[in-house]
N, C-alpha and C positions, 0 to 999 in steps of 0.2 A: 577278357572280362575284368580281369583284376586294374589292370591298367586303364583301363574306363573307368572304373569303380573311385582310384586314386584321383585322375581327374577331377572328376564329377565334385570327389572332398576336396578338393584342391581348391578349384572354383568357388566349392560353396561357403566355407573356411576365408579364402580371400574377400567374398562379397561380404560375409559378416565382420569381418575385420574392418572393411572400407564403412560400411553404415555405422561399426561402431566408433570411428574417427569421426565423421559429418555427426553422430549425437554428442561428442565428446565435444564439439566447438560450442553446442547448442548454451550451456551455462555460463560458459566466460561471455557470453554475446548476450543471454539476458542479463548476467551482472551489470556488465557495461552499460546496456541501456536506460537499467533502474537508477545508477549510476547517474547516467546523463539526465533521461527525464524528470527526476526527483532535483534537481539543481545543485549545484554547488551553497553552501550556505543553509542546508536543511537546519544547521543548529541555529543559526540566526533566526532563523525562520519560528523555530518550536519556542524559542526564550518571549520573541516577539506575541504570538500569538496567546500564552502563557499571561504576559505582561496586560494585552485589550484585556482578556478573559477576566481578569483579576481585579483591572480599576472598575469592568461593568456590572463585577458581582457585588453584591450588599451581604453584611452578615459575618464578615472578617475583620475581626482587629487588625492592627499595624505588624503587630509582629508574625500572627498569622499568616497576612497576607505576605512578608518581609521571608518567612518559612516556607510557603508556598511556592514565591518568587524565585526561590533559590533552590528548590528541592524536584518542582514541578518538570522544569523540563529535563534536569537529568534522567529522573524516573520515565517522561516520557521520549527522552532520547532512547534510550535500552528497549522497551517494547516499540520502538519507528524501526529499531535495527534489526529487532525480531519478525515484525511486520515486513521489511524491506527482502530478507531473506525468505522468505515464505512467495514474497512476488515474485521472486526472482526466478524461482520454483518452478512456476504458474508460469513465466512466461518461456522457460524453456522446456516445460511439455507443450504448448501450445501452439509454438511458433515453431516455423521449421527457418531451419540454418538463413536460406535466402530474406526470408522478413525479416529475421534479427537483423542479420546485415545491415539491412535498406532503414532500418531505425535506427540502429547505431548509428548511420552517414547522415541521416538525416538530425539526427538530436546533436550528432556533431560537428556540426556545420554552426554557420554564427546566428542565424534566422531559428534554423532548432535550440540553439541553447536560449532563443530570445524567447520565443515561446514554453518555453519550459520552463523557465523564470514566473511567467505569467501563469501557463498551466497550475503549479504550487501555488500560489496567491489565490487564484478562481477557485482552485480542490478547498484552503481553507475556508470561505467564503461559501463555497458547497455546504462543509461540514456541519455550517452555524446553521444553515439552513435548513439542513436535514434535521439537525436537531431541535429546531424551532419546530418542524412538518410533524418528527414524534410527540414532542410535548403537547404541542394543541390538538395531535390525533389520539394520542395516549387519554388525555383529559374531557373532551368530549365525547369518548367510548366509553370510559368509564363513568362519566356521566349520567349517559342513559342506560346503560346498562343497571347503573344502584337506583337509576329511577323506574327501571322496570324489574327490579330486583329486590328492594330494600338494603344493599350492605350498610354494613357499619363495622368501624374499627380501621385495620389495616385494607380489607379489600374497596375499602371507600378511596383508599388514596392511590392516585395514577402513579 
């Protein structure tokens, strides 16, 4: 019995050893792919995006805008890198070993890093959009809402 017994922990000790190597790949493999599908050139990308934002906003002096320019995307370099860790997170509880894989191969091939270039580009162009979808939804809620309310002051502004 006893030598069953050993077995049995043998076995079962070995199987959790083996599953905890296949979880152990899981994060270097979602790195990899945030890695890949995020593009080569994200700081290019955040300066750029920093740079539209800035000549289409109104309300900024030269130097402002000159301090912005220059401050903006570091700042939003460091929370992308916080964000990026956090995905990365997310995709290795979600994904098992095999589909990290088959994403890594595929974002690392020349067709995936092409699309993933453009992927970045479309996410930004998302963004604008999203936030154009809250602002005109934010502002006509609150619209009717202080016309079936009366506010005034702060709760009057979206």
């Amino acid at each position: 019995m006893r030598i069953f017994t050993g077995l049995l922990v043998a076995l079962v000790m070995g199987a959790a050893v083996t599953m905890a190597r296949a979880e152990d790949a899981r994060p270097a493999l979602a790195q990899r792919y945030v890695e890949l599908a995020v593009g080569e050139g994200v700081e290019k990308t955040l300066r750029e995006a920093v740079r539209v934002e800035l000549a289409a906003s109104t309300g900024y002096s030269d130097p402002e805008r000159a301090w912005l320019g220059q401050n903006a995307p570091r700042i939003l370099a460091v929370h992308m890198e916080q964000m990026l860790e956090r995905m990365t997170g997310l995709y290795a509880e979600r994904f098992t070993e095999e589909e990290l894989r088959a994403l890594v191969a595929f974002h690392d091939s020349a067709i995936g890093r092409s699309i993933a270039v453009k992927e970045s580009a479309i996410a930004l162009d998302q963004r604008m959009e999203v936030l154009a979808l809250q602002q005109a939804y934010t502002s006509e809620l609150m619209g009717k809402f202080c016309a079936a309310f009366s506010c005034s002051g702060a709760a009057a502004k979206p």
